[in-house]
PASE-783396 format. One record per atom (N, C-alpha, C, CB): residue in three letters; residue number from 1; x, y, z; atom name. Coordinates in nm, 4 decimals. Each point is the difference from the previous one (the first is absolute). Last residue first. Glycine has a CB too. Layout:
['ala' NUM [X Y Z] 'CA'],
...
***
This chain:
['unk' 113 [2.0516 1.0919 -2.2193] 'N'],
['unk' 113 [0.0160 -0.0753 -0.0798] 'CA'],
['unk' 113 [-0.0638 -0.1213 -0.0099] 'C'],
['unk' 113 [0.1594 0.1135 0.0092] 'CB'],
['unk' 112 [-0.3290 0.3669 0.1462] 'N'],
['unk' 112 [0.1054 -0.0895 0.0608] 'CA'],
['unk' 112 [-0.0172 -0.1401 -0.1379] 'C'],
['unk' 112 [-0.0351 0.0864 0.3420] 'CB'],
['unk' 111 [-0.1385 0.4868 -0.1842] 'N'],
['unk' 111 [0.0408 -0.0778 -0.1083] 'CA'],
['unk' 111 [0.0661 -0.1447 0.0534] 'C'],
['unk' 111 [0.0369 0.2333 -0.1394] 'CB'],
['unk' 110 [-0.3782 0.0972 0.3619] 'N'],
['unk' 110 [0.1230 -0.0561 0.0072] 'CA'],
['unk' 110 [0.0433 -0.0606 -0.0647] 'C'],
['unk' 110 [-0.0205 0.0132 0.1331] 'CB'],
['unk' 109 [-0.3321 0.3914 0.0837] 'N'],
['unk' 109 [0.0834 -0.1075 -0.0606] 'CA'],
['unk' 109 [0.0443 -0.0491 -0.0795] 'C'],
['unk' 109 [-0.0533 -0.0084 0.0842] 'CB'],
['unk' 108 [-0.2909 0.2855 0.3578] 'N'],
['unk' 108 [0.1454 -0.0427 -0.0708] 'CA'],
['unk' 108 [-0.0410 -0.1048 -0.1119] 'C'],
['unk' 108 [0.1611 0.0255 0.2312] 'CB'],
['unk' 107 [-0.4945 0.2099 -0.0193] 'N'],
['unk' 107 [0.0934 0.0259 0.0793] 'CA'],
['unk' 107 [0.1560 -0.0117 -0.0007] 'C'],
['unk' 107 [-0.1925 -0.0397 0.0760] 'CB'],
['unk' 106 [-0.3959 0.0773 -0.2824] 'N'],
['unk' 106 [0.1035 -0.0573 -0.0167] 'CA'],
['unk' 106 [0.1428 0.0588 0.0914] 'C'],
['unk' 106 [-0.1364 -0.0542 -0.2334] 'CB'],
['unk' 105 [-0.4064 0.0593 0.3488] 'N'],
['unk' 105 [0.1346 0.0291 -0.0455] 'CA'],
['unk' 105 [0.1131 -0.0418 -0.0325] 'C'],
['unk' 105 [-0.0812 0.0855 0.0762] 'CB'],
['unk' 104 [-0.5102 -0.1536 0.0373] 'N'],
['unk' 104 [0.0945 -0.0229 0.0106] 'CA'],
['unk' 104 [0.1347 0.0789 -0.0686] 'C'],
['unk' 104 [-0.1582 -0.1806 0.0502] 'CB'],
['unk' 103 [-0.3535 0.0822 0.2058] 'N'],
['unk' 103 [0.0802 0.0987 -0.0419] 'CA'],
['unk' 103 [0.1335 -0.0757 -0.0313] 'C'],
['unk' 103 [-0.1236 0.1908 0.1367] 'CB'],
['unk' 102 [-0.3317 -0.4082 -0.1206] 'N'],
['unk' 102 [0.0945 0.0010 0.0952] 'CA'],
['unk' 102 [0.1229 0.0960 -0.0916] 'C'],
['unk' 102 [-0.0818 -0.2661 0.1430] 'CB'],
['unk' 101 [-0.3649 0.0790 -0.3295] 'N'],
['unk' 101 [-0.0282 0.0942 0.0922] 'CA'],
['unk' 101 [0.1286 0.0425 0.0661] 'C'],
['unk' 101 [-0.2276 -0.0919 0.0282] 'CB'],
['unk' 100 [0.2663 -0.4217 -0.2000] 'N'],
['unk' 100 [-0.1002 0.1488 -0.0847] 'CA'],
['unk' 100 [-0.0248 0.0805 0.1281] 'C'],
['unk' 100 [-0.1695 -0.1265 -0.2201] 'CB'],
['unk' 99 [0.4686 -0.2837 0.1463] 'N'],
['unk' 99 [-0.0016 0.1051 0.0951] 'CA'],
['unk' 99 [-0.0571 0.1298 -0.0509] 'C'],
['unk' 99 [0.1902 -0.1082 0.0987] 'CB'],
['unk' 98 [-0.0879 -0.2074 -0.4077] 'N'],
['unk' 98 [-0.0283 -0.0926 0.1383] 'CA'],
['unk' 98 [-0.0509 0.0825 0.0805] 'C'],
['unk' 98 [0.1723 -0.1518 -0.0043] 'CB'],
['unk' 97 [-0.0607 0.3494 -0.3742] 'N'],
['unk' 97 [-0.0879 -0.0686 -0.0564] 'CA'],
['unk' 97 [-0.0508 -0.0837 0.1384] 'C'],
['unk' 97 [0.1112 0.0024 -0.2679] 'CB'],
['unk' 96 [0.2901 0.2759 0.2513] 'N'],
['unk' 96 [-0.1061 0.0781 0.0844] 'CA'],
['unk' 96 [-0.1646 -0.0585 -0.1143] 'C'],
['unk' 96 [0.2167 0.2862 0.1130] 'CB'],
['unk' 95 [0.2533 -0.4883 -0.1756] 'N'],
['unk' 95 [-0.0818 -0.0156 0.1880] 'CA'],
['unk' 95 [-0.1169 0.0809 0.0527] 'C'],
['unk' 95 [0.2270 -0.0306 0.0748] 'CB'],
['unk' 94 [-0.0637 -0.0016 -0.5527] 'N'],
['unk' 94 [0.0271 -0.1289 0.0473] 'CA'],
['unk' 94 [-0.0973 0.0175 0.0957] 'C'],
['unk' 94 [0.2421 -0.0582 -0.0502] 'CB'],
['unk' 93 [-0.1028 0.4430 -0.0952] 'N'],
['unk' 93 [-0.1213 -0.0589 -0.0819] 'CA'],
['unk' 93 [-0.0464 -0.1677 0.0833] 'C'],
['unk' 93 [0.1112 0.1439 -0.2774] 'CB'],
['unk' 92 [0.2577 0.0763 0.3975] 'N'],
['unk' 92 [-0.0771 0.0757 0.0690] 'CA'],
['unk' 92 [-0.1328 -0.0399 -0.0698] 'C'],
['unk' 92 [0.1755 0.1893 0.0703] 'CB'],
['unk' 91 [0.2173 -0.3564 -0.2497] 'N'],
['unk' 91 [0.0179 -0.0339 0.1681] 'CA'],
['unk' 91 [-0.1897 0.0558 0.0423] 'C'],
['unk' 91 [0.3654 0.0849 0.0619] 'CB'],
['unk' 90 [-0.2112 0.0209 -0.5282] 'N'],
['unk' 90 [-0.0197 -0.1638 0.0351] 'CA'],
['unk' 90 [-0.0334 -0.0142 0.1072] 'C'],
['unk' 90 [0.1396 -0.0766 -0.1149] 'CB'],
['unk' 89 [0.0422 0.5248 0.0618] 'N'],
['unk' 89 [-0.1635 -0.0134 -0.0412] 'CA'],
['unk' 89 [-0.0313 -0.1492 -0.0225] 'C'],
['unk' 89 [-0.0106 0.2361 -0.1286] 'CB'],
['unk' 88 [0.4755 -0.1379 0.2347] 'N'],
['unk' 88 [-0.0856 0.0799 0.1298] 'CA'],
['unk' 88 [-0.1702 -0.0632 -0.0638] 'C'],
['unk' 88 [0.1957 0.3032 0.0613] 'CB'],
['unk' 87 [0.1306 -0.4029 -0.3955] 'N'],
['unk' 87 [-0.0017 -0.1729 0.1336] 'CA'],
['unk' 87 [-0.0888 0.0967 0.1216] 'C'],
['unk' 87 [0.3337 -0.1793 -0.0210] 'CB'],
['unk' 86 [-0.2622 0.4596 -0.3214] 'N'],
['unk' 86 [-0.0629 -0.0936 -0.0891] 'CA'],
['unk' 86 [-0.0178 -0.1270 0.1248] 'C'],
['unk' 86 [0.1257 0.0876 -0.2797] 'CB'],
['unk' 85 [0.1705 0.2540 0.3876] 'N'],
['unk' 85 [-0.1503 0.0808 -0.0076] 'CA'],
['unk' 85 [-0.0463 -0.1013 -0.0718] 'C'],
['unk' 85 [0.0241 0.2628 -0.0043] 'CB'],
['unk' 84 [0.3986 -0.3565 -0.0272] 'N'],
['unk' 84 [-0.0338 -0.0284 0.1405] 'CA'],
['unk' 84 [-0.1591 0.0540 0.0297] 'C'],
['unk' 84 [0.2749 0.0251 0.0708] 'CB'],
['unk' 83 [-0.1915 -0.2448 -0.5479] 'N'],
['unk' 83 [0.0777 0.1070 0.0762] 'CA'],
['unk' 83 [-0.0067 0.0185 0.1678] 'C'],
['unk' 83 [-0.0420 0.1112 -0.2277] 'CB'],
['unk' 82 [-0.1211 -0.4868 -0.0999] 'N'],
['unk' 82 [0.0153 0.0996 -0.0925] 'CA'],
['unk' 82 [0.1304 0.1154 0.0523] 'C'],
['unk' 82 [-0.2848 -0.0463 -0.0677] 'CB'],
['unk' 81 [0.1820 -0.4704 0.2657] 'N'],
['unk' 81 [-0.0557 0.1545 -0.0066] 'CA'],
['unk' 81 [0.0940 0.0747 -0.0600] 'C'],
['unk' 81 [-0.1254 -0.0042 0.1977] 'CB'],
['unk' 80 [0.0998 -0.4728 -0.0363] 'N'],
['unk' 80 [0.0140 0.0205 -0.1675] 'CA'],
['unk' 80 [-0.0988 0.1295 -0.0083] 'C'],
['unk' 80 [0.0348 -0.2852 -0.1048] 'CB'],
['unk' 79 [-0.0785 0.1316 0.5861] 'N'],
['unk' 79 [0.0864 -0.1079 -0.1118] 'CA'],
['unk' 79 [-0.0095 0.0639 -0.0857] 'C'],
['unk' 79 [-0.0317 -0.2090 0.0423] 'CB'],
['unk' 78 [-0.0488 0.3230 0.4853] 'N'],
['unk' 78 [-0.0523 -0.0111 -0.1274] 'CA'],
['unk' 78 [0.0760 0.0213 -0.1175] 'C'],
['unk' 78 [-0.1701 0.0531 0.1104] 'CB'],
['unk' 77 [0.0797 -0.1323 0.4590] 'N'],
['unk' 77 [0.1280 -0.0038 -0.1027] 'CA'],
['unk' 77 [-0.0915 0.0043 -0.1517] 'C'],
['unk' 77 [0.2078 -0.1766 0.1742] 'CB'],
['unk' 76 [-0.3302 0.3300 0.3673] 'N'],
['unk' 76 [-0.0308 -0.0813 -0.0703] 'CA'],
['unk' 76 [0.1437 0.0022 -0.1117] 'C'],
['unk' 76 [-0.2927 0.0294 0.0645] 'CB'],
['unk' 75 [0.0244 0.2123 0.4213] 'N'],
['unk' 75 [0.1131 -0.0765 -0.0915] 'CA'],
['unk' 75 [-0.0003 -0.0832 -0.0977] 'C'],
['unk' 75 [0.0655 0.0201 0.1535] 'CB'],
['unk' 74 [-0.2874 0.3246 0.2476] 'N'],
['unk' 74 [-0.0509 -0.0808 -0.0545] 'CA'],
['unk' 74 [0.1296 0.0192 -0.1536] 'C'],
['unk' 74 [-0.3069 0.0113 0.1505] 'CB'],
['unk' 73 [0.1647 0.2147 0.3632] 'N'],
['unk' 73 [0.1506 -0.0212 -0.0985] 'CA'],
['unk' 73 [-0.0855 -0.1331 -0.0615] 'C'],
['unk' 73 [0.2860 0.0901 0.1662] 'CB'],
['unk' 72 [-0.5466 0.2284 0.1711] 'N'],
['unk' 72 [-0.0018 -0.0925 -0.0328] 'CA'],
['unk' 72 [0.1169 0.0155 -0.1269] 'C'],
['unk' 72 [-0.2524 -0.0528 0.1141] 'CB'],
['unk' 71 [-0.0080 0.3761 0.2862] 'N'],
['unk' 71 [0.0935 -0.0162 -0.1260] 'CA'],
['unk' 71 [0.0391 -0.1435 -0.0547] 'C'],
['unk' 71 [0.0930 0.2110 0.0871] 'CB'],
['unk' 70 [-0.5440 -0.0421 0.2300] 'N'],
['unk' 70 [0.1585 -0.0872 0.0183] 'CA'],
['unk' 70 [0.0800 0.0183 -0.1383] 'C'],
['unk' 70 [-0.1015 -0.2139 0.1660] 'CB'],
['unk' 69 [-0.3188 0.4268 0.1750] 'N'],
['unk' 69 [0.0445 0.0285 -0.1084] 'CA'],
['unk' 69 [0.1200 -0.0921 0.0107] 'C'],
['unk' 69 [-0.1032 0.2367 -0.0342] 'CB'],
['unk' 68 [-0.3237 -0.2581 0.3643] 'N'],
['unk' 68 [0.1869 0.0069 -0.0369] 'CA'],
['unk' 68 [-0.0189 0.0187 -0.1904] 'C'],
['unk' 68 [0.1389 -0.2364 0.2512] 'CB'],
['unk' 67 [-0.5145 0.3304 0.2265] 'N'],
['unk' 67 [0.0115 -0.0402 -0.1863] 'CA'],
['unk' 67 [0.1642 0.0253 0.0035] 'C'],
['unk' 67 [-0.2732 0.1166 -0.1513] 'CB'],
['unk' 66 [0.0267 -0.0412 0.6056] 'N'],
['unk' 66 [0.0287 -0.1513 -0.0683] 'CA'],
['unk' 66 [-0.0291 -0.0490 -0.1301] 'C'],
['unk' 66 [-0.0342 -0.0437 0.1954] 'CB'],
['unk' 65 [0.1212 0.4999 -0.0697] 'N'],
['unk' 65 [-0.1161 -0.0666 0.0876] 'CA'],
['unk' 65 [-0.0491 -0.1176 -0.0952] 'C'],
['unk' 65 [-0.0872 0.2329 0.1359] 'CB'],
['unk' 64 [0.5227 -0.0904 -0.3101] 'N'],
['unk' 64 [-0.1005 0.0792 0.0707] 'CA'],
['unk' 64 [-0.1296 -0.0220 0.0122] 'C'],
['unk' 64 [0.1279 0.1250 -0.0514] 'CB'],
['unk' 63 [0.4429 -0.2607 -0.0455] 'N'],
['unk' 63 [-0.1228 -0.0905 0.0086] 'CA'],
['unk' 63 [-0.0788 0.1586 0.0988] 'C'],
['unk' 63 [0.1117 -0.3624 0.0077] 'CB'],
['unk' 62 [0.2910 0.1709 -0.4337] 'N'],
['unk' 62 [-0.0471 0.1760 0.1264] 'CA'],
['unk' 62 [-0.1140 -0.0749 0.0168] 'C'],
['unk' 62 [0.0765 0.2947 -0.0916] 'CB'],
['unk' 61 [0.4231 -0.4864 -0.1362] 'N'],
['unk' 61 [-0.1808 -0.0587 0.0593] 'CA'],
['unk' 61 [-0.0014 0.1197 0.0784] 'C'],
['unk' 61 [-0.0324 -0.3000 0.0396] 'CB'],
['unk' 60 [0.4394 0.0795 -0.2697] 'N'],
['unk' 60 [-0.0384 0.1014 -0.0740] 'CA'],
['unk' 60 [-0.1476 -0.0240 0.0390] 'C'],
['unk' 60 [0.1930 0.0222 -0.1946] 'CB'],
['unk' 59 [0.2198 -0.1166 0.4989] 'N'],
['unk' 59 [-0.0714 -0.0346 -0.0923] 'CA'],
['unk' 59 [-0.1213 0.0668 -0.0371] 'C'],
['unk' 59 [0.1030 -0.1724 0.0569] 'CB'],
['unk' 58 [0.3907 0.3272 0.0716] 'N'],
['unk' 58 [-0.0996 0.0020 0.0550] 'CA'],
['unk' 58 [-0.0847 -0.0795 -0.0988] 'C'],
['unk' 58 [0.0495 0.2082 0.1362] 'CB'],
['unk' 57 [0.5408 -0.0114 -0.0694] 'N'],
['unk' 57 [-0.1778 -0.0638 -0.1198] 'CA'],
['unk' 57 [-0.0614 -0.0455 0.1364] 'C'],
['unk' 57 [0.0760 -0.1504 -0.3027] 'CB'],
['unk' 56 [0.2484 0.6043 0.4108] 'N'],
['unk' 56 [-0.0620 -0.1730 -0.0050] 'CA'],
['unk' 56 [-0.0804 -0.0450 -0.1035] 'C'],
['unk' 56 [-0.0144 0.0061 0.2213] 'CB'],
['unk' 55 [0.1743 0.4755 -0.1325] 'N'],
['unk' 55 [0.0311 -0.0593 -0.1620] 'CA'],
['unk' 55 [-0.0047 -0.2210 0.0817] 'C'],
['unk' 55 [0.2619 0.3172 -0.1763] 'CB'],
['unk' 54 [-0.4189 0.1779 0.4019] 'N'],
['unk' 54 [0.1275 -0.0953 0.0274] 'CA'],
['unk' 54 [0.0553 -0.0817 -0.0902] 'C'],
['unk' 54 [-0.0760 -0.0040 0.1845] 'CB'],
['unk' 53 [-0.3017 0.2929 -0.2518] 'N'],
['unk' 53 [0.1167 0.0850 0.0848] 'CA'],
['unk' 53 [0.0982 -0.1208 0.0587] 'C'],
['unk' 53 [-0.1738 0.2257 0.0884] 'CB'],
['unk' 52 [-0.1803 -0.3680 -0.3795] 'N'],
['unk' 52 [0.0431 0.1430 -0.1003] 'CA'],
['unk' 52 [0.1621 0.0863 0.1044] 'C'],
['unk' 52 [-0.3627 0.0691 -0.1044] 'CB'],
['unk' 51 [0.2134 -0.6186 0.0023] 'N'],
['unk' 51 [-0.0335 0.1440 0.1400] 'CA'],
['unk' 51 [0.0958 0.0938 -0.0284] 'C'],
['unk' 51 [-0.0664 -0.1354 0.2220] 'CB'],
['unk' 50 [-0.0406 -0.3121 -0.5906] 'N'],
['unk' 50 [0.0813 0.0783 0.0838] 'CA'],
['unk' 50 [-0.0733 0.1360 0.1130] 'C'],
['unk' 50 [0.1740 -0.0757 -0.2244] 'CB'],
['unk' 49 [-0.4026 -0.4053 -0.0642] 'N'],
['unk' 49 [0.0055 0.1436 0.0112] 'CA'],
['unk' 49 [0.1097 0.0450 0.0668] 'C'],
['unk' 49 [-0.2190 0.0073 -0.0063] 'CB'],
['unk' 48 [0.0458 -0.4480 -0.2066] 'N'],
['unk' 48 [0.0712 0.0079 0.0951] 'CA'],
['unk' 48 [0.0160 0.1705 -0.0137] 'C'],
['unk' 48 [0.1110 -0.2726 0.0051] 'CB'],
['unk' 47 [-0.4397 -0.2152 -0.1448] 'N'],
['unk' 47 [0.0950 0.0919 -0.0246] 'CA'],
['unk' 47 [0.0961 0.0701 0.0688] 'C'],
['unk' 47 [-0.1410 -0.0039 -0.1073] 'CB'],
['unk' 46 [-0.0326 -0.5054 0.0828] 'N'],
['unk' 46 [-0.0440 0.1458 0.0364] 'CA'],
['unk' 46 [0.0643 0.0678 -0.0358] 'C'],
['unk' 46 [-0.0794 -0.0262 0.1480] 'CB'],
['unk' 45 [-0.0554 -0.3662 -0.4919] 'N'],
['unk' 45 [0.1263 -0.0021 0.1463] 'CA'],
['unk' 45 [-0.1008 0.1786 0.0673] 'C'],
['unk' 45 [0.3802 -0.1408 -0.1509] 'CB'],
['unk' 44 [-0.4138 -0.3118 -0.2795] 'N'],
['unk' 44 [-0.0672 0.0944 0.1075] 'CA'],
['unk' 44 [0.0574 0.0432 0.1470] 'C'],
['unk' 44 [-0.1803 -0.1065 -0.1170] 'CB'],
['unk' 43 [0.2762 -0.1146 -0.4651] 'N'],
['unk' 43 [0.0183 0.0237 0.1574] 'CA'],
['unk' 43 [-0.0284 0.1329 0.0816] 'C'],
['unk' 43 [0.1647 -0.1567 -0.0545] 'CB'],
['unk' 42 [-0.3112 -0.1531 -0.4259] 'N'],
['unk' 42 [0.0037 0.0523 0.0724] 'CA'],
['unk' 42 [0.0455 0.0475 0.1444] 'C'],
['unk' 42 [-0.0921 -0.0595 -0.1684] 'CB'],
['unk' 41 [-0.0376 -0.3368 -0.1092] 'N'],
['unk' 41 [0.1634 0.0654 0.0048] 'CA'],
['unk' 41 [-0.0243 0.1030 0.0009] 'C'],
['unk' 41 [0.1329 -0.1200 -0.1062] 'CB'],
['unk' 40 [-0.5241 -0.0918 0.1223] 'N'],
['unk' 40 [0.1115 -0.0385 0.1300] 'CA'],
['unk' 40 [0.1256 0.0260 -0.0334] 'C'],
['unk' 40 [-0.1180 -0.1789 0.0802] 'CB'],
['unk' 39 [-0.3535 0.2624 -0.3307] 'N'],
['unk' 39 [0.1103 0.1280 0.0281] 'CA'],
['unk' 39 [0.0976 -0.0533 0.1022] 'C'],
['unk' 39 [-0.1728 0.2046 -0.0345] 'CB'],
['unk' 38 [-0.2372 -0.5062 -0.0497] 'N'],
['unk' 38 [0.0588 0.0342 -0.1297] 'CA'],
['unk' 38 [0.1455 0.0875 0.0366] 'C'],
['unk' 38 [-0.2642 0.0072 -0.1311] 'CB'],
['unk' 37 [-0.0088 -0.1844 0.5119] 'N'],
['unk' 37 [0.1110 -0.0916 -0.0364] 'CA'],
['unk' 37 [0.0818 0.0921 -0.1483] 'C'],
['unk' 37 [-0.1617 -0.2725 0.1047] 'CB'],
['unk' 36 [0.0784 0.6005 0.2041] 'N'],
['unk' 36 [-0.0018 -0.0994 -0.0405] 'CA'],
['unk' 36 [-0.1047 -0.1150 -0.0001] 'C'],
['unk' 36 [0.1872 0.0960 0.0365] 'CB'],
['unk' 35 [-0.1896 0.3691 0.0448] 'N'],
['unk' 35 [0.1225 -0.0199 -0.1342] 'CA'],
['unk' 35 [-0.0172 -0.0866 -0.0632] 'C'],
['unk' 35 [0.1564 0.0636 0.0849] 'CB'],
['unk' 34 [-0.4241 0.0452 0.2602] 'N'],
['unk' 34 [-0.0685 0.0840 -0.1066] 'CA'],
['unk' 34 [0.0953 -0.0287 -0.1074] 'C'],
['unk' 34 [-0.1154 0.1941 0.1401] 'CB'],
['unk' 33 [0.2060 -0.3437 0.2790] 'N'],
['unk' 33 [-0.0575 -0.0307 -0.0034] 'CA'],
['unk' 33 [-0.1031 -0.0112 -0.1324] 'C'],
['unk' 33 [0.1027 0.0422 0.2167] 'CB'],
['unk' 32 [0.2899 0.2118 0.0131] 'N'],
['unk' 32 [0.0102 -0.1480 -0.0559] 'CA'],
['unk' 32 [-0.0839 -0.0731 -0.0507] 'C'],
['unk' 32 [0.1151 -0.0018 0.1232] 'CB'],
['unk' 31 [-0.2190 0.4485 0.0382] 'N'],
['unk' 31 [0.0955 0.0006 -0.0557] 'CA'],
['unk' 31 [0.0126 -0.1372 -0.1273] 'C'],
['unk' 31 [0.0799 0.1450 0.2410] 'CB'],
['unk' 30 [-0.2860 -0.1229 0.2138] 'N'],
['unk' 30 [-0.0857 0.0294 -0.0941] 'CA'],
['unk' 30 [0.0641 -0.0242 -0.1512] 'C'],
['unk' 30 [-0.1083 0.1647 0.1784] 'CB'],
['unk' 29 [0.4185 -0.2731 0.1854] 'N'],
['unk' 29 [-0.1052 -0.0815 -0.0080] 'CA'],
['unk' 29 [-0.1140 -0.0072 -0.1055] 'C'],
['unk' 29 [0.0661 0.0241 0.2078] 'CB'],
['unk' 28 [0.2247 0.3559 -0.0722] 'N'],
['unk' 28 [0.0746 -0.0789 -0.0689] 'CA'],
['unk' 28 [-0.0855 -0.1343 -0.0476] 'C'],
['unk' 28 [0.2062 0.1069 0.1318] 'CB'],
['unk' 27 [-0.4173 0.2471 0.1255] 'N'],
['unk' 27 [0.0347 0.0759 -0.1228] 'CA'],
['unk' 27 [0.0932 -0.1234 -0.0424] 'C'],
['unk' 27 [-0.0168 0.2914 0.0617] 'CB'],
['unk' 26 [-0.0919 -0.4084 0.3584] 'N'],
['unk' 26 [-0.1015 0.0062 -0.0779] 'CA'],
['unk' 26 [0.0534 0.0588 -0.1228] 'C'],
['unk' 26 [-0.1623 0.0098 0.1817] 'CB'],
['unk' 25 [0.5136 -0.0125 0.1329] 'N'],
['unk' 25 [-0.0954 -0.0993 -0.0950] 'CA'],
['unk' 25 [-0.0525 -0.0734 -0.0426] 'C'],
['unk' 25 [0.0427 0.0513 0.0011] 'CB'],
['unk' 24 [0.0684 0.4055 0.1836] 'N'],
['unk' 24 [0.1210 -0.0539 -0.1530] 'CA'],
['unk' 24 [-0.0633 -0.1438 -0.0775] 'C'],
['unk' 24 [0.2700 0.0798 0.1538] 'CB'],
['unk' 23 [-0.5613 0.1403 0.2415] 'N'],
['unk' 23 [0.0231 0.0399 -0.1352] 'CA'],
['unk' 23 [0.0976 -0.0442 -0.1284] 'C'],
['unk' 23 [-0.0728 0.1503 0.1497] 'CB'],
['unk' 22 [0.1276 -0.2359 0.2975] 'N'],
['unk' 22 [-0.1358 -0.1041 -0.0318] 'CA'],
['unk' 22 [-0.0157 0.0243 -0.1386] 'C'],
['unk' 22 [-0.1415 0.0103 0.2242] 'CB'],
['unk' 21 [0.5141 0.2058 -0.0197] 'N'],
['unk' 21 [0.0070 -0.1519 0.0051] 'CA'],
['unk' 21 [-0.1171 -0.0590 -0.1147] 'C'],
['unk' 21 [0.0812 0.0035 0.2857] 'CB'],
['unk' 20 [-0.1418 0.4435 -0.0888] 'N'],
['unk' 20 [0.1228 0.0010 -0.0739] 'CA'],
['unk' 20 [0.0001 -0.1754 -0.0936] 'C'],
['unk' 20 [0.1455 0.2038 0.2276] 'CB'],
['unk' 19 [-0.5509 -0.1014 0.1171] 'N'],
['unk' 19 [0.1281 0.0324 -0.0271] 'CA'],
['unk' 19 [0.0710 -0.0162 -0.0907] 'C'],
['unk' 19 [-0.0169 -0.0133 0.1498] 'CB'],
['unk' 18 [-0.4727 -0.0137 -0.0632] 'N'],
['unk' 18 [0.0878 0.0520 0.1003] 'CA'],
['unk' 18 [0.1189 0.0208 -0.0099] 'C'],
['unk' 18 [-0.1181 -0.0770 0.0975] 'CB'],
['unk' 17 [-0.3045 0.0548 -0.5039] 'N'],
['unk' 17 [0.0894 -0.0594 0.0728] 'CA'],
['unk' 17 [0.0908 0.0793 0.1304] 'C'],
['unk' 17 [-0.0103 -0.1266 -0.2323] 'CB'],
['unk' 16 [-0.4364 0.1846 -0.0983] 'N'],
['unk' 16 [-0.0338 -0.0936 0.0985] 'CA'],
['unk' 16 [0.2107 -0.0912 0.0630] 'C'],
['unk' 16 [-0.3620 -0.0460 -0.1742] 'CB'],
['unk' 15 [0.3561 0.1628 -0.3872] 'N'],
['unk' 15 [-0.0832 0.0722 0.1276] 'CA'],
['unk' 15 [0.0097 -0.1164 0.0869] 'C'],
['unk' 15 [-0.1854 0.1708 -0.1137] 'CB'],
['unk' 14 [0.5385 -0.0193 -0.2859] 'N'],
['unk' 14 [-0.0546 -0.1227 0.0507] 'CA'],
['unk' 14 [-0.0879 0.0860 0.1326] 'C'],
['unk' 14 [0.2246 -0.2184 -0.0854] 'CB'],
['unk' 13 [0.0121 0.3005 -0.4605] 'N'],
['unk' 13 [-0.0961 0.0721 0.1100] 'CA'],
['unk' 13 [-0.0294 -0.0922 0.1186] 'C'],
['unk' 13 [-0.1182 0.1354 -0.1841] 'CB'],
['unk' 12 [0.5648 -0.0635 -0.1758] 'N'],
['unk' 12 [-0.1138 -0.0587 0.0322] 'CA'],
['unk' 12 [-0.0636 -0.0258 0.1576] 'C'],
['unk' 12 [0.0826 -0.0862 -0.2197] 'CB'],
['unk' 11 [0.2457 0.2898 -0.2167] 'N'],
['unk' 11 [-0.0667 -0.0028 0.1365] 'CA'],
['unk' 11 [-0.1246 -0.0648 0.0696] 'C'],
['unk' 11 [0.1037 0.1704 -0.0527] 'CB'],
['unk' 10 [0.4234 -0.2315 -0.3209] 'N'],
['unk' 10 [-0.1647 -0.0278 0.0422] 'CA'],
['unk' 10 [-0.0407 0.0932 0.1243] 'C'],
['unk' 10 [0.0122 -0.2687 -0.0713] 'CB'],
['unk' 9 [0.4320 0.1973 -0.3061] 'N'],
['unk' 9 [-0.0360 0.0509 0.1115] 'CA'],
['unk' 9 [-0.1966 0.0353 0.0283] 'C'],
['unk' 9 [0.2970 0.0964 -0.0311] 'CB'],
['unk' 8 [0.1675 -0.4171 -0.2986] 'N'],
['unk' 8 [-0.1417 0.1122 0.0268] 'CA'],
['unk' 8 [-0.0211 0.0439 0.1732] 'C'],
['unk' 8 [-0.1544 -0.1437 -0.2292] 'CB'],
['unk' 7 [0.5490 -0.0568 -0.1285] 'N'],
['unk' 7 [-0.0532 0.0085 0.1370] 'CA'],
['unk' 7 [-0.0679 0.0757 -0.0126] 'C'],
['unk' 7 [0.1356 -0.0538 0.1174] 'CB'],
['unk' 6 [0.1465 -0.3329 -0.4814] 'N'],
['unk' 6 [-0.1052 0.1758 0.0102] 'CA'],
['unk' 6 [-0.0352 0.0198 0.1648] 'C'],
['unk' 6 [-0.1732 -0.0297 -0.2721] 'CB'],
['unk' 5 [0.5327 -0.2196 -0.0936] 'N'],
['unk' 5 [-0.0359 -0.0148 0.1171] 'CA'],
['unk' 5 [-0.1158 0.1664 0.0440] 'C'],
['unk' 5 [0.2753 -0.1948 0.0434] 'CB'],
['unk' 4 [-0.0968 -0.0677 -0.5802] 'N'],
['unk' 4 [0.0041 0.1163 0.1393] 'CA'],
['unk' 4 [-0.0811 -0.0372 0.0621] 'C'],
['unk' 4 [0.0550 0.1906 -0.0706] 'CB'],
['unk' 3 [0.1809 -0.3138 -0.4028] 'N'],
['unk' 3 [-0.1068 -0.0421 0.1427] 'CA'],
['unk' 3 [0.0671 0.0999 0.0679] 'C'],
['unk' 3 [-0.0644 -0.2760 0.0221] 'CB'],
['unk' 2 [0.0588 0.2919 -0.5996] 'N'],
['unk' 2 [0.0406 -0.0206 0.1168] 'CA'],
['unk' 2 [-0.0519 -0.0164 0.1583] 'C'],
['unk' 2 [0.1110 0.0863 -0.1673] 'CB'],
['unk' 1 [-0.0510 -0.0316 -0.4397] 'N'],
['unk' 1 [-0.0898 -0.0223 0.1097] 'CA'],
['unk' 1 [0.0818 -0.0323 0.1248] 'C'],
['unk' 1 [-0.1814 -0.0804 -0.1576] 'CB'],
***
C-alpha cells in the first residue's frame, strides 16, 4: 500500500459576474464552502491555462455575458492505495460526493513517502 498526492481538476460554473477577479472568488468561496468543515484537507487553488500563441500562463477563467467558467486545482493526499488509479478513484469519489454536479478530472499523481 501506498500514498499519493492527487490533483484534480474542477469547473466550475459561477453567474451574474464582471470580472476575472470576482469570478475566481466566488468559484473559490463556493468551492470552500461545499468541502468544508468535513473535506478541509482539501486544497483549493486556481488553475492555470497556457496561450496557445505565446505560451504565458493565464488564469484558468472565460467570462461570457457575465457567466465565468473557472478551472479550479483541487488537492488532496490519500493514504494506503492500492495503485495510483486506486488513490485517482478515492480522490474523485471523495470530492465529487461534496461537489455533486461539478465536472471533474484527474490531472496528476504522486506517489510520496
Amino acid at each position: 500500500m501506498s500514498n499519493y498526492h492527487v490533483t484534480l481538476e474542477a469547473a466550475w460554473l459561477v453567474r451574474d459576474v464582471k470580472s476575472a477577479d470576482d469570478a475566481i472568488g466566488v468559484a473559490i468561496s463556493e468551492a470552500g464552502k461545499r468541502l468544508n468543515p468535513k473535506l478541509d484537507y482539501v486544497e483549493v487553488d486556481i488553475g492555470t491555462t497556457f496561450c496557445s500563441a505565446c505560451e504565458e500562463p493565464l488564469s484558468s477563467v472565460f467570462i461570457v455575458a457575465n457567466t465565468a467558467i473557472v478551472g479550479l486545482v483541487l488537492e488532496m493526499k490519500v493514504f494506503d492505495a492500492e495503485s495510483a488509479e486506486h488513490a485517482a478513484r478515492i480522490s474523485k469519489s471523495v470530492i465529487g460526493r461534496a461537489l455533486r454536479d461539478v465536472p471533474l478530472a484527474v490531472v496528476d499523481v504522486q506517489e510520496f513517502e
